[in-house]
Residue, then its C-alpha position, 0 to 999 in steps of 0.5 A: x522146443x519150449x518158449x523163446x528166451x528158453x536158455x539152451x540144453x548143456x546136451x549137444x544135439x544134431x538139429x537134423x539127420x536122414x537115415x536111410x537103407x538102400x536094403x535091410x532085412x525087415x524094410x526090403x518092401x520100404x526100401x523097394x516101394x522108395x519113390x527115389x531110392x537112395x543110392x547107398x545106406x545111411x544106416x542109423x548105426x553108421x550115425x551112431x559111430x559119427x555121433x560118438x567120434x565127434x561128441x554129439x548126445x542126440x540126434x534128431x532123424x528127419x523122415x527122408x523124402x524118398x520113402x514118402x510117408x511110410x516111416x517104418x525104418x525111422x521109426x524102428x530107429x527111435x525105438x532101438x535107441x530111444x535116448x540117443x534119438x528123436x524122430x520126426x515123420x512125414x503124413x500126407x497133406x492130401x489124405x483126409x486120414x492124415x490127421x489120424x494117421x498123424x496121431x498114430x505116429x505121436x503115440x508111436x513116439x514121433x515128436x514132429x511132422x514135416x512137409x514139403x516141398x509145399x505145394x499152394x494148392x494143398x496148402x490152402x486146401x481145408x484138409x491141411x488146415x485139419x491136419x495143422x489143427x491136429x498138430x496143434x492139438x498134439x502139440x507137435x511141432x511143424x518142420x515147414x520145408x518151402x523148397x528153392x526160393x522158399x521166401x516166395x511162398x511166404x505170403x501164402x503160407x503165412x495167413x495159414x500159420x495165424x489160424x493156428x498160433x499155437x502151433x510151433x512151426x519151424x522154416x527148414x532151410x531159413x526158406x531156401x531163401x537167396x541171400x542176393x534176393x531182398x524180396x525174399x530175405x524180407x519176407x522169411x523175417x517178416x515171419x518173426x512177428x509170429x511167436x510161435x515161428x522158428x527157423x532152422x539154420x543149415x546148408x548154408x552152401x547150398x543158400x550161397x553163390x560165393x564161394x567157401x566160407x559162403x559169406x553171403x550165406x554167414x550174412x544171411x544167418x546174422x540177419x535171422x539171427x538178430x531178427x528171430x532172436x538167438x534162441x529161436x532158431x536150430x542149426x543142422x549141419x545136413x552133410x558131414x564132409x560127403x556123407x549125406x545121413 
C-alpha cells in the first residue's frame, strides 16, 4: 500500500471483492460448515469474466464472513491465478493461536487480514493487542470493518491503533458512518492525525438516506477526501449492478 503521497499504479484494480461457492467439489465441507451460507456462487471465474469485460487487471478478494475464518477457497484462488489476484483473510480475534495462524496465511500468500464487525470486548482484550503487533511485525496490513454507525466505535478503537504506529490500517466503509451524523463524520476524520490510517471509499448507497446519486454520501467522500488526502484512501465498488462478488 506503500506511504502517503505514493502516486498511483497505471495498473486498474478493484480495491475489494467476495468470492464465494454455494458448493465445489474440493470445498463442500467449506461451503457446508459456512456460518450463513451464501445463497448462489460468486466463483472466482465469474470475477474473471467481468474483470475482462470491463478493463480491470486485479483484484483484490476479501474472505467472506460467511465462511468465518477458514479461508481454503480464497486462498486456492490467489494460488490458481497468482497475478490477477490478492487476497486478504480472516483470523479470529479470540484465538490465542491467531497470531500464529495469522503468519501461517502471510507464508501462504495472504497480504491483509480483516476483522469485524469489531466487538469492544475482544478489541480491547491483550490477545488483539498480540495479534495486532504481529501484523505489525508482518507488515500486513489491517482491514478494520466497524459495522453500522462505525464512527461510534472510534474513540475506542483509536487509543489501540497508537500502541501499534506501524501498522498500516485501512477503515472498510469510511466506518458505516452516516453523512447526517456530525458526531460521527468527525470522529472517522479525527483518525487522519494517524499516518499510517487509510479509508476505503465504497457502498456509497448503502451510507446514504437520499436517493441515486446519494449526494449526502458523494459529500461524505469530498470530506474524507480532503482530510485523509488523495492518495490515502481506496475505493471499491462491492456490488456490480446486482451481482454481489
Amino acid at each position: 500500500m506503500g506511504e502517503r503521497g505514493n502516486k498511483f499504479s497505471k495498473v486498474l484494480c478493484e480495491g475489494t471483492v467476495h468470492c464465494k461457492y454455494t458448493r465445489a467439489l474440493t470445498f463442500e465441507k467449506v461451503c457446508q460448515a459456512a456460518a450463513n451460507p451464501p445463497a448462489k456462487d460468486a466463483s472466482a471465474e465469474e470475477l474473471l469474466a467481468l474483470m475482462d469485460a470491463n478493463g480491470v487487471d486485479k483484484s483484490v478478494i476479501v474472505q467472506p464472513i460467511c465462511y468465518l475464518y477458514d479461508n481454503s477457497y480464497v486462498g486456492a484462488c490467489i494460488k490458481t491465478w497468482p497475478s490477477r489476484f490478492a487476497a486478504v483473510a480472516r483470523v479470529d480475534p479470540e484465538d490465542v493461536n491467531a497470531p500464529a495462524h495469522l503468519a501461517q496465511l502471510t507464508a501462504e500468500g495472504f497480504v491483509g487480514v480483516r476483522f469485524g464487525p469489531v466487538n469492544q470486548t475482544w478489541w480491547n482484550a491483550p490477545n488483539m493487542l498480540r495479534i495486532l503487533e504481529k501484523a505489525q511485525g508482518l507488515q500486513v496490513p489491517v482491514l478494520l470493518f466497524l459495522g453500522k454507525d462505525g464512527g461510534k466505535s472510534i474513540p475506542w478503537i483509536e487509543p489501540v491503533l497508537r500502541k501499534v504506529p506501524d501498522l498500516i490500517v485501512v477503515i472498510d466503509h469510511m466506518a458505516d458512518v452516516s453523512p447526517s451524523d456530525q458526531a460521527q463524520v468527525d470522529n472517522l476524520l479525527r483518525l487522519a492525525a494517524l499516518p499510517q490510517v487509510y479509508v476505503k471509499i465504497s457502498h456509497t448507497w448503502a451510507l446514504s438516506t437520499e436517493a441515486y446519486p446519494w449526494m449526502d454520501a458523494q459529500h461524505l467522500v469530498k470530506t474524507v477526501i480532503a482530510k485523509f488526502g488523495a492518495n490515502v484512501r481506496f475505493f471499491s465498488f462491492a456490488k456490480t449492478n446486482t451481482r454481489e462478488f
